[in-house]
C-alpha positions as CSV (number, residue, x, y, z in Angstrom):
1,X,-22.0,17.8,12.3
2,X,-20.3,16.5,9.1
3,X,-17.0,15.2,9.6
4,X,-15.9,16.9,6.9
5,X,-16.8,19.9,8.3
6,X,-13.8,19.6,10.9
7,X,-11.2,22.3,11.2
8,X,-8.1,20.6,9.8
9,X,-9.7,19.7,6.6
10,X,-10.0,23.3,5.6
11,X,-7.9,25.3,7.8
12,X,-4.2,25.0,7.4
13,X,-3.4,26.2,10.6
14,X,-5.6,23.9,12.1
15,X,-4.1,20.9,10.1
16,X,-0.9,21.5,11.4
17,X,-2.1,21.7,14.9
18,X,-4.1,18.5,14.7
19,X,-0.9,16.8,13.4
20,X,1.5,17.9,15.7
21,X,-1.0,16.3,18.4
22,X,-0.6,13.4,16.5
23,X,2.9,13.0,16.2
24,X,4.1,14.8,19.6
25,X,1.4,14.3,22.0
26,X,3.6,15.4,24.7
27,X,4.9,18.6,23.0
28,X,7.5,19.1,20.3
29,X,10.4,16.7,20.0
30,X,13.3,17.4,17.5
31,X,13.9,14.5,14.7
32,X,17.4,15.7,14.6
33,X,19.2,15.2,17.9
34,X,15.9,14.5,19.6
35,X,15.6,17.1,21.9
36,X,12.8,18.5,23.9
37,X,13.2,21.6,25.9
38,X,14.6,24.3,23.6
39,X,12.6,24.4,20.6
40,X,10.8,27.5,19.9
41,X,8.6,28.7,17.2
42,X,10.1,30.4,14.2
43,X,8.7,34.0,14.3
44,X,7.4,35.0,10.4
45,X,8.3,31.5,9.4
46,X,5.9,29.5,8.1
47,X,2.8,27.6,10.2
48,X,4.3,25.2,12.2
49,X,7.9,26.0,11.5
50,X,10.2,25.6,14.8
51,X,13.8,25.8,15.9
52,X,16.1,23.8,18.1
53,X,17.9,25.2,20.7
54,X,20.3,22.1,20.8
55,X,21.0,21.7,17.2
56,X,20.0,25.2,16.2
57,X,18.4,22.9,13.3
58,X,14.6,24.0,12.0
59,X,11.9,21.3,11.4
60,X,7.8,20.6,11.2
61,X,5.6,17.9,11.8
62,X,5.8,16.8,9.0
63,X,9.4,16.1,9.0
64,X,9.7,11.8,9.3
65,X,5.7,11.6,7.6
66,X,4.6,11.6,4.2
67,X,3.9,14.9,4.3
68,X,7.6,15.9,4.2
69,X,8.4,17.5,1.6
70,X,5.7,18.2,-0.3
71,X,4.5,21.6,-0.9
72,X,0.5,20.4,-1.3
73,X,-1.4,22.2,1.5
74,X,-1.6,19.9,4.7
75,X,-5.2,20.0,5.2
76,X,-5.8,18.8,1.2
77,X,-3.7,15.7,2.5
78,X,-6.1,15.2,5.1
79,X,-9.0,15.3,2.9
80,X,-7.2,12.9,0.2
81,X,-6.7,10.7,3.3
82,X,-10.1,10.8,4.6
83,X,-11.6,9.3,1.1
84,X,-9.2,7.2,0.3
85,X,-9.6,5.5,4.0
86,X,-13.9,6.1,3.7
87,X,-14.4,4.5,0.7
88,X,-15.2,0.7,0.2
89,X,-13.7,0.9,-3.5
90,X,-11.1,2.9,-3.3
91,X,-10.6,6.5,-4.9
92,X,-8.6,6.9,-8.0
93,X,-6.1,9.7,-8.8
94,X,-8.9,11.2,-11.5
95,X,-11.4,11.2,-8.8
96,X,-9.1,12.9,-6.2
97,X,-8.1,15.7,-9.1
98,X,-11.3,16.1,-9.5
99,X,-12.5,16.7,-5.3
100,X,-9.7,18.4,-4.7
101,X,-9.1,20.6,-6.8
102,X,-5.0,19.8,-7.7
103,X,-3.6,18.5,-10.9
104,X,-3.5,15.2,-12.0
105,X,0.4,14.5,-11.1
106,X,-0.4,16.3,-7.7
107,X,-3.1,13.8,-7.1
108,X,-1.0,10.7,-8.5
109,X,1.7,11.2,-6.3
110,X,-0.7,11.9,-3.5
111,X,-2.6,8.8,-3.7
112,X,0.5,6.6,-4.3
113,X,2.3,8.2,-1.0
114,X,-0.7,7.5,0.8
115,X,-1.5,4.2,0.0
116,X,2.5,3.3,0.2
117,X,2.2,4.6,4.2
118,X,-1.2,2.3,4.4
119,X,0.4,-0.4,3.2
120,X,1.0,-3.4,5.7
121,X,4.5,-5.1,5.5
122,X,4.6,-8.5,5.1
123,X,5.3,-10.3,8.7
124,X,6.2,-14.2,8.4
125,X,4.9,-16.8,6.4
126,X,1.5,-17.5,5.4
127,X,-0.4,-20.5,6.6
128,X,0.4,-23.1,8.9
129,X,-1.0,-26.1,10.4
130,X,-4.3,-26.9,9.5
131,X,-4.7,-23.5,6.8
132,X,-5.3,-23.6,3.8
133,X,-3.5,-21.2,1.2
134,X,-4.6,-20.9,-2.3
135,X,-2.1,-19.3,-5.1
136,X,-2.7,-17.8,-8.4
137,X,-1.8,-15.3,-11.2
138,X,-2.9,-12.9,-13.5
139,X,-1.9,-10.3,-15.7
140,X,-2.9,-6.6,-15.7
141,X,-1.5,-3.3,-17.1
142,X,0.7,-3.1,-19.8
143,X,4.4,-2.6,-19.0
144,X,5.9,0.5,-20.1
145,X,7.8,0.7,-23.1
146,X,6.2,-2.6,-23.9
147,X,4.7,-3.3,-27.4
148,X,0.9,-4.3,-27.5
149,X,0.8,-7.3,-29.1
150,X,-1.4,-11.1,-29.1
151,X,-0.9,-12.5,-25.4
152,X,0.3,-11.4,-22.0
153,X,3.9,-10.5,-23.0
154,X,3.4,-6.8,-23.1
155,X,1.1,-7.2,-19.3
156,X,2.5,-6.9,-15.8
157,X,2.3,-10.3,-14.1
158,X,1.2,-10.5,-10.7
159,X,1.1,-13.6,-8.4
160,X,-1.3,-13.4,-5.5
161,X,-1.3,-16.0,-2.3
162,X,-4.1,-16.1,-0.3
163,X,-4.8,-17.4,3.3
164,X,-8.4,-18.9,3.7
165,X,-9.3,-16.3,6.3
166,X,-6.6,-14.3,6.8
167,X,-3.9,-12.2,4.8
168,X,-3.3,-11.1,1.2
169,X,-0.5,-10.8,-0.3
170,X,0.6,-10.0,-3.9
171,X,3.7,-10.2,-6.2
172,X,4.6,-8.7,-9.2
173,X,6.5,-11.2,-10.7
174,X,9.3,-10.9,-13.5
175,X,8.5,-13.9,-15.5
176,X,5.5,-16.3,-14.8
177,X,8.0,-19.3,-14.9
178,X,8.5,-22.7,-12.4
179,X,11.6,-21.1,-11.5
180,X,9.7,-17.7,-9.9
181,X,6.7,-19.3,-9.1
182,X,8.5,-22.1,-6.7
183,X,10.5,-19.4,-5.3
184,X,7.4,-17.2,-3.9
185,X,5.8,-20.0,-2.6
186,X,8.8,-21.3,-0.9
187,X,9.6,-17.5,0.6
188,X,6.3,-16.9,1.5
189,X,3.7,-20.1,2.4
190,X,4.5,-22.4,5.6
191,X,5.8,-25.8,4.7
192,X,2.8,-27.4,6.6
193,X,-0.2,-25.3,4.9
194,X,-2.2,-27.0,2.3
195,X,-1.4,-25.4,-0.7
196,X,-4.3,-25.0,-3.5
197,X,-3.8,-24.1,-7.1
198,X,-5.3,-24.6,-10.5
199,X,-3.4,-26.8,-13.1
200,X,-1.2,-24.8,-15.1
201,X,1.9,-26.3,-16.2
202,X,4.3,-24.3,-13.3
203,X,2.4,-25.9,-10.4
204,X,2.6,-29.4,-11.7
205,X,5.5,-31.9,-10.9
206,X,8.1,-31.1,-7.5
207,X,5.4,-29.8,-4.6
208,X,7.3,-26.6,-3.2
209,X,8.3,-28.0,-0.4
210,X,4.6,-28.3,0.7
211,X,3.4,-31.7,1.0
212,X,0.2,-31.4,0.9
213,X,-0.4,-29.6,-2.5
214,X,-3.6,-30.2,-4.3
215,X,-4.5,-28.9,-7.7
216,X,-8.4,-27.7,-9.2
217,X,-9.8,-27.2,-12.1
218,X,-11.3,-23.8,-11.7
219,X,-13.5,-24.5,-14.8
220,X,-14.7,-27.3,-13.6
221,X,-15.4,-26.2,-10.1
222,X,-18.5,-24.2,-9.7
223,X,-18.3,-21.3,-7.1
224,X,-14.4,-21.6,-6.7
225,X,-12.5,-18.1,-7.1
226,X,-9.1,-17.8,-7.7
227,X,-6.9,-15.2,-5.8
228,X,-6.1,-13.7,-9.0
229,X,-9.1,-12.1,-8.7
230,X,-7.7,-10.5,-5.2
231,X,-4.8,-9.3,-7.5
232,X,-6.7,-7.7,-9.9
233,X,-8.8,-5.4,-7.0
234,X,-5.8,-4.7,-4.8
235,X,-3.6,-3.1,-7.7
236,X,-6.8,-1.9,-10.1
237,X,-5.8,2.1,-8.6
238,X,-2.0,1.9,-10.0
C-alpha cells in the first residue's frame, strides 16, 4: 500500500489523531498549567478540541507546533510535509499550490513554516583540529525595494562556511565587507581549523584569528567547488 494512501493524509479526523499520538504519547497533557487528569473533550467543538479541568482553559495538538494557528486543514499539512521531506530537490511553493490544491500565499507560508521547524540550529563552532573549513559568498535574489541595476548591489548576499565532511551553514550578510566577513568567521570557524578561501580582496591580509589560512584560485584549480555553490541550493526555494 501507498504511503500516501494512509489515513491522516486525507482524513482530518485521522490527522488529528495521529498527531496527538505524536505529541502526547501518554494521553493529553495541557500546554497551559500542564495538567493531566482533567481534560475532557469539548462536545460539538471542533475535532480534537479539549478542556482543562485545572485551568478551565481549551487547547489542541496543535497548540506549541506549527500547526497552531493556522486554519489549513491538518492532514494538507501532513501531505506538504511528506514532499517536502521525500524529495531530493526540494518542493517549491508553486509546486505545493499546485498538489494541493490551496493558494499560492497558503502554500508560501506553508512551505516557509515547515522548512523554519526543519531547520537545524547552529550548535558550536565549525571545524577543529585537523578539519578543514572552506568559506565563500555569493549573491542571489534581489532585495526588495531594491533597484535593478549593473552588479550585485540590488542582490542579497549570502556567505556560506563549509566543514569538509560535516555541517553547512549559511549567512545572509549585510554588506560583503572585511569588517562582516572577519566577524562570521571569527563567530563561527574553530581557531585551529584550516581555513580555505579564494582570493578576493576581504580574505587577504590579518588571518581571522585562524593561523592556518590558505587561499586558491578557484579558476585555476580544476575540480575545486566553492561553498557558494551550497548557498545557492540551500536558499534556491525562498
Amino acid at each position: 500500500m501507498s504511503i500516501l494512501a494512509h489515513p491522516h493524509f486525507h482524513n482530518e479526523a485521522a490527522a488529528v489523531a495521529h498527531l496527538e499520538a505524536i505529541v502526547w504519547p501518554n494521553g493529553p497533557v495541557c500546554p497551559h498549567c500542564g495538567g493531566l487528569d482533567r481534560i475532557t473533550p469539548v462536545k460539538g467543538g471542533r475535532i480534537g478540541l479539549k478542556r482543562c479541568g485545572d485551568c478551565k482553559k481549551q487547547f489542541t495538538c496543535k497548540v506549541g507546533t506549527v500547526f497552531e494557528d493556522s486554519k489549513v486543514p491538518l492532514h494538507k499539512w501532513f501531505q506538504a510535509a511528506h514532499l517536502m521531506a521525500s524529495s531530493k530537490k526540494g518542493v517549491s511553493s508553486h509546486q505545493l499550490h499546485r498538489t494541493l490544491g490551496v493558494t499560492y500565499k497558503t502554500a508560501w507560508f506553508m512551505a516557509h513554516r515547515l522548512r523554519e521547524a526543519m531547520s537545524e540550529k547552529p550548535k558550536g563552532q565549525l571545524g577543529g583540529p585537523g578539519k578543514i573549513v572552506e568559506a565563500d559568498e555569493t549573491f542571489i535574489v534581489n532585495k526588495k525595494g531594491e533597484k535593478i541595476k549593473t552588479g550585485y548591489g540590488h542582490k542579497m548576499a549570502v556567505m556560506s562556511l563549509v566543514e569538509r565532511g560535516g555541517a553547512i551553514r549559511s549567512v545572509v550578510l549585510d554588506r560583503v565587507t572585511r569588517k562582516e566577513v572577519e566577524r562570521i568567521i571569527r563567530r563561527n570557524v574553530h581557531e585551529d581549523s584550516r581555513l580555505m578561501t579564494d582570493t578576493a580582496g576581504y580574505y587577504r591580509g590579518r588571518r581571522f584569528g585562524i593561523p592556518q589560512h590558505e587561499m586558491v584560485d578557484r579558476w585555476r584549480v580544476r575540480g575545486w567547488r566553492c561553498p557558494c555553490e551550497h548557498a545557492g541550493r540551500l536558499l534556491q526555494h525562498l
